[in-house]
N, C-alpha and C positions, 0 to 999 in steps of 0.2 A: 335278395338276388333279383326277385321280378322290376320293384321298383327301378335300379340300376340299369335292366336293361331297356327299360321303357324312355329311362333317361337320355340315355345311349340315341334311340331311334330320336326322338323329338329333336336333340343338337342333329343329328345326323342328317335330318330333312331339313331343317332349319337353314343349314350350311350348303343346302340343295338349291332351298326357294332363293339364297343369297346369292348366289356363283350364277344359279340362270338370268336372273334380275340385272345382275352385274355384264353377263355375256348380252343379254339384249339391250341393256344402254351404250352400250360399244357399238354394238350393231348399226341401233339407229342413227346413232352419233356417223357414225362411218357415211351410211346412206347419205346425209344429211347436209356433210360434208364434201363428197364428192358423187352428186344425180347426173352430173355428164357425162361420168367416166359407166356407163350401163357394163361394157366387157365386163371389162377389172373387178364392176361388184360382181357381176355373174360371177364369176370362176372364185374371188375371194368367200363368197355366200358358201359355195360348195366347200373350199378349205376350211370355212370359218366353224362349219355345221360338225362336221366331223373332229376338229382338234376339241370344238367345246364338250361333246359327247365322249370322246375319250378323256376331259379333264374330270368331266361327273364321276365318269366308271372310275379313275384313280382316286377320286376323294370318297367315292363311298368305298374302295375295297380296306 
């Protein structure tokens, strides 16, 4: 039983380190791609922060 759940956690944060790695190459890509448009990242930055933080909370429940 204990190995199992140990198992559990290690995929579990594994799948953590992947999805934010993945959210911050989007990110930068994004930036990267459009530095003149300053608004648009502001306000997308604020969406972006809070949809990826509710994706985490969904994949770890």
């Amino acid at each position: 039983m204990r190995p199992m759940y140990q198992d559990r956690e290690t995929v579990n944060t594994h799948g953590l380190f992947l999805s934010l790695m993945i959210a911050l190459y989007i990110h930068t890509l994004l930036v990267l791609c459009s530095t003149h448009k300053t608004l648009y990242i502001d306000t997308f930055n604020n969406h972006f922060s809070k949809s990826s933080l509710l994706s985490v909370l969904i994949f770890m429940s």
